[in-house]
Residue, then its C-alpha position, 0 to 999 in steps of 0.5 A: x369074296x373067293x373061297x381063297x380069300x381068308x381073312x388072316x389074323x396075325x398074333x404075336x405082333x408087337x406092341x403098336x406105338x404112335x408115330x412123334x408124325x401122326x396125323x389124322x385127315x378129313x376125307x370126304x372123297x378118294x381117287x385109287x390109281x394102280x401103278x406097275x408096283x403098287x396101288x396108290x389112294x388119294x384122300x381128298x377133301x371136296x369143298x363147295x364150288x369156286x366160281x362154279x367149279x367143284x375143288x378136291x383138295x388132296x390132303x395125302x396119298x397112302x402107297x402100298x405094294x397090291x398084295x396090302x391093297x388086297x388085305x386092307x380091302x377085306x378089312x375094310x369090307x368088314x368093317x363096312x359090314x358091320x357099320x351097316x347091320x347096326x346102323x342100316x345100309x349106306x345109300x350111295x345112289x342116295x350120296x351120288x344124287x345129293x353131290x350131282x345136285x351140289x356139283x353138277x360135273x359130279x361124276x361118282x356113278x356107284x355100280 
């Protein structure tokens, strides 16, 4: 991460209420498209072939302007971090291989 890129706490934030429309989705794969003004991630849902062919179900999209993208990307980062010094690493060569296997048009190469 950047020298310039803190994690910054915000206090004084008021008191978090669910929305009557919360919802809670399944998502074993994403896709993240960049437009001119926002980022946008697509949850999705890859469920056993049909007739040979792999099909990714989206369930929703969240949008949001690049800046949020950034901010929720280093939450997330520690968050990962965390899961993985108490559970061990997350192998996505391991998971890449695994779904090449299931669905050979696969095409997640983790870097």
């Amino acid at each position: 991460m950047p020298a310039n890129d803190k994690m910054i706490v915000i206090t004084g934030v008021p008191e978090r209420v669910d929305s009557p429309t919360k919802f809670t989705v399944y998502s074993n794969m994403t896709e993240v498209l960049l437009g001119g003004w926002d980022v946008r991630i697509n949850f999705m849902e890859n469920v056993p072939p049909k007739d040979g062919k792999g099909v990714a179900i989206v369930h929703g999209s969240v949008v949001m302007p690049p800046a949020l993208a950034k901010a929720f990307l280093m939450g997330l980062k520690q968050t990962i971090d965390t899961y993985e010094e108490k559970f061990g690493e997350i192998d996505l060569q391991k998971i890449a291989e695994a779904q090449k296997a299931l669905i050979p048009e696969t095409t997640l190469q983790p870097q």
